[in-house]
Biotite code that builds the C-alpha atoms (Angstrom):
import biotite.structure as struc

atoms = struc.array([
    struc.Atom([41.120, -103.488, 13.547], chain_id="A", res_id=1, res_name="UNK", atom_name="CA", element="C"),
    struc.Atom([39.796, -102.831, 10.399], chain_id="A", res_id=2, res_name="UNK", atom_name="CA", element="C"),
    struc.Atom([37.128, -105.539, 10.222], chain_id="A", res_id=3, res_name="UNK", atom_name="CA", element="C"),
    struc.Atom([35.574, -103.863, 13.778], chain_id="A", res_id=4, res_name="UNK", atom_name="CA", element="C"),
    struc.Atom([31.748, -103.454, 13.306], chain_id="A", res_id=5, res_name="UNK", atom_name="CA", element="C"),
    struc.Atom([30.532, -99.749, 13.961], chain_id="A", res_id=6, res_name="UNK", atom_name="CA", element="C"),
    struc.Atom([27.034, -98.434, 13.682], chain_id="A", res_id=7, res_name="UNK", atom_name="CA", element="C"),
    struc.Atom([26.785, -95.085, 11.625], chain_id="A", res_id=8, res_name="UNK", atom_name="CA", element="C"),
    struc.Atom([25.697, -91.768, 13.736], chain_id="A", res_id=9, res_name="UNK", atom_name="CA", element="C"),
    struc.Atom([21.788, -91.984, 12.619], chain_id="A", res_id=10, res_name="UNK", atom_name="CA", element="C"),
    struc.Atom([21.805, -95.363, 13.830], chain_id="A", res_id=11, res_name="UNK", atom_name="CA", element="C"),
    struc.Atom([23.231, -94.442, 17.383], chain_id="A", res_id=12, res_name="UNK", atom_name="CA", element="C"),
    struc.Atom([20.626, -91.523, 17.599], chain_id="A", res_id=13, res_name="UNK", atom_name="CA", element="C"),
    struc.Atom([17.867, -93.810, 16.726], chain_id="A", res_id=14, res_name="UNK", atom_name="CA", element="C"),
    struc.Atom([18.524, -95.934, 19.551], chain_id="A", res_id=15, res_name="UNK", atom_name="CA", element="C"),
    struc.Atom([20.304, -93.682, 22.207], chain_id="A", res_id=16, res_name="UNK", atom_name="CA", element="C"),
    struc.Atom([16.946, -93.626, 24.095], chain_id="A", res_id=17, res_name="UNK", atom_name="CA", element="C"),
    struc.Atom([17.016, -97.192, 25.376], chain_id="A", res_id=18, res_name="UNK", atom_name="CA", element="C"),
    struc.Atom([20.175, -96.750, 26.975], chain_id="A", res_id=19, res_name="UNK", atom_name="CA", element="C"),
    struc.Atom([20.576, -97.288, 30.236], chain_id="A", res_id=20, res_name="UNK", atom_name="CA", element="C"),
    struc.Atom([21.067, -93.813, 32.249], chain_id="A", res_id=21, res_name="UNK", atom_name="CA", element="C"),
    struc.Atom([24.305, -92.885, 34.242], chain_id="A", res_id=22, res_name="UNK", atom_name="CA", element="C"),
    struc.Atom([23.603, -93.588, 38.145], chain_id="A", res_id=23, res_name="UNK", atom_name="CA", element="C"),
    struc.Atom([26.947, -91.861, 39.389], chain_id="A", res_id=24, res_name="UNK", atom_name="CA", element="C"),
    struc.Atom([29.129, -94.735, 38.329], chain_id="A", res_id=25, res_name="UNK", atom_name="CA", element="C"),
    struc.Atom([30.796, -93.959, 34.927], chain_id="A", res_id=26, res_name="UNK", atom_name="CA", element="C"),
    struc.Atom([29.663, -96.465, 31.716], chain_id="A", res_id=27, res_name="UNK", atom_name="CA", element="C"),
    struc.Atom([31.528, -97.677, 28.999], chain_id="A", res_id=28, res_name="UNK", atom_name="CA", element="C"),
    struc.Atom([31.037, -96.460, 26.039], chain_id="A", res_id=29, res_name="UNK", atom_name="CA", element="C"),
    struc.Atom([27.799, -97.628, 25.121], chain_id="A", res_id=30, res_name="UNK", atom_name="CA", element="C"),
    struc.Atom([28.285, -97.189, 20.971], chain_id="A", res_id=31, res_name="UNK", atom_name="CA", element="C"),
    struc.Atom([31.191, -99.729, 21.373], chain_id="A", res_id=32, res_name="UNK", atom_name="CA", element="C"),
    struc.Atom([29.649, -102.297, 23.640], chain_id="A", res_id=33, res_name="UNK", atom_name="CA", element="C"),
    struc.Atom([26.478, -102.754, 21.238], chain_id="A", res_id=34, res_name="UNK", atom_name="CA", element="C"),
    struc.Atom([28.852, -102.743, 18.554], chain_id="A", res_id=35, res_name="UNK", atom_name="CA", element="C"),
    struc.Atom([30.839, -105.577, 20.266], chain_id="A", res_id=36, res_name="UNK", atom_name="CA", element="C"),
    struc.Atom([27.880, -107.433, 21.181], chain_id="A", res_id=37, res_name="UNK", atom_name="CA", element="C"),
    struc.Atom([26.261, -107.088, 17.583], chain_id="A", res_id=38, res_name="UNK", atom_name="CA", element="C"),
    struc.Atom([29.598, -108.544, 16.046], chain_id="A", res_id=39, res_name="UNK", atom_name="CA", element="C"),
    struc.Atom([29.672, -111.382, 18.580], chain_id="A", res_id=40, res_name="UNK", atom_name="CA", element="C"),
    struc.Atom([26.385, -112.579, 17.496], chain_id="A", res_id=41, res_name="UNK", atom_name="CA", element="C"),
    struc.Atom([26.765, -112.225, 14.026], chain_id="A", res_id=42, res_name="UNK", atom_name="CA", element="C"),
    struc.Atom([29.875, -114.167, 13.569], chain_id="A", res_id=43, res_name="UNK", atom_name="CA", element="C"),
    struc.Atom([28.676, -116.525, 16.349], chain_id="A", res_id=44, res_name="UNK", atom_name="CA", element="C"),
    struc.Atom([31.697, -116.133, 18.700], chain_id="A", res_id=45, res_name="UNK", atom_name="CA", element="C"),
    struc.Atom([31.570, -116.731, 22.223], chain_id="A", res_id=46, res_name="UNK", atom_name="CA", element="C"),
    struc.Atom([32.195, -113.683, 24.097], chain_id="A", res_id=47, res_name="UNK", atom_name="CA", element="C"),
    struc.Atom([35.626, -114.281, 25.371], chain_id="A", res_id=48, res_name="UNK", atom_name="CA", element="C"),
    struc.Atom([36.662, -114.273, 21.737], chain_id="A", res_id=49, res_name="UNK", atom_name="CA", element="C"),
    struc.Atom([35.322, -110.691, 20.729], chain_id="A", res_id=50, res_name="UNK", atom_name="CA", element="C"),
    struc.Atom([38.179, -108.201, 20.142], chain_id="A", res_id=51, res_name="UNK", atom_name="CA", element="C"),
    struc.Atom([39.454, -106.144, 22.638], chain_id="A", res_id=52, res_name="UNK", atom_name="CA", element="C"),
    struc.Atom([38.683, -102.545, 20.552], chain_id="A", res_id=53, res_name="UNK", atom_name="CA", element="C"),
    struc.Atom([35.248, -103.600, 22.446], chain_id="A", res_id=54, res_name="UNK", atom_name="CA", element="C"),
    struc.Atom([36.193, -103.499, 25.580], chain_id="A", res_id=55, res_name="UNK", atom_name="CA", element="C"),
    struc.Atom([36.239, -106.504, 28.134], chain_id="A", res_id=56, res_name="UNK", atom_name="CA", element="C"),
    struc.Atom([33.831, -109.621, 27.272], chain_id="A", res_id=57, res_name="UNK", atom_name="CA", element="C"),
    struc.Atom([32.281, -109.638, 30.579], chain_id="A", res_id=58, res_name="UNK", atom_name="CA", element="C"),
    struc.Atom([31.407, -106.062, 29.736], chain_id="A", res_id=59, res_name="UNK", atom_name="CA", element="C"),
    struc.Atom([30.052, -106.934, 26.516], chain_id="A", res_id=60, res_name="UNK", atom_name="CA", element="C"),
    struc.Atom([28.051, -110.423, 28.123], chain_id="A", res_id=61, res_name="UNK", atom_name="CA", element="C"),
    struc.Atom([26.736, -108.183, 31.265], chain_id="A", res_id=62, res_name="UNK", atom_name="CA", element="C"),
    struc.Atom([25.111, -105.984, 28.443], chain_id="A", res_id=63, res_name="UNK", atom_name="CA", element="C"),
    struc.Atom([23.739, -108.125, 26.576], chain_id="A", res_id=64, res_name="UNK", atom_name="CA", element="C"),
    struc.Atom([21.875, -109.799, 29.301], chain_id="A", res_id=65, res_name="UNK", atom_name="CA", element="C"),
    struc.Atom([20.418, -106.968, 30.821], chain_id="A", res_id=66, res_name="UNK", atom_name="CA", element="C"),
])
């Protein structure tokens, strides 16, 4: 777990406006699913291969389409 990508505090501020907003249903952690679908692409995994401190890959491929 210690090679598990995490964006610093400034980062998440800088782009905590373009996430999606809550619509009664409760979200994942949004922090960890970007950082699961950054380290996905840039160690060109598919996404059933990401680690599981990211949560589920459909989670993480959902995301990343939308």
């Amino acid at each position: 777990m210690s090679d598990v990508f995490l964006p610093s505090e400034s980062q998440i501020r800088r782009i905590e406006p373009f996430f999606p907003l809550v619509h009664g249903v409760p979200r994942v952690d949004d922090c960890r699913v970007l950082s699961g679908i950054v380290y996905v692409i840039r160690n060109w995994l598919q996404w059933k291969d990401a680690q599981k401190a990211y949560g589920p890959h459909k989670t993480l491929y959902n995301r990343f389409i939308r």
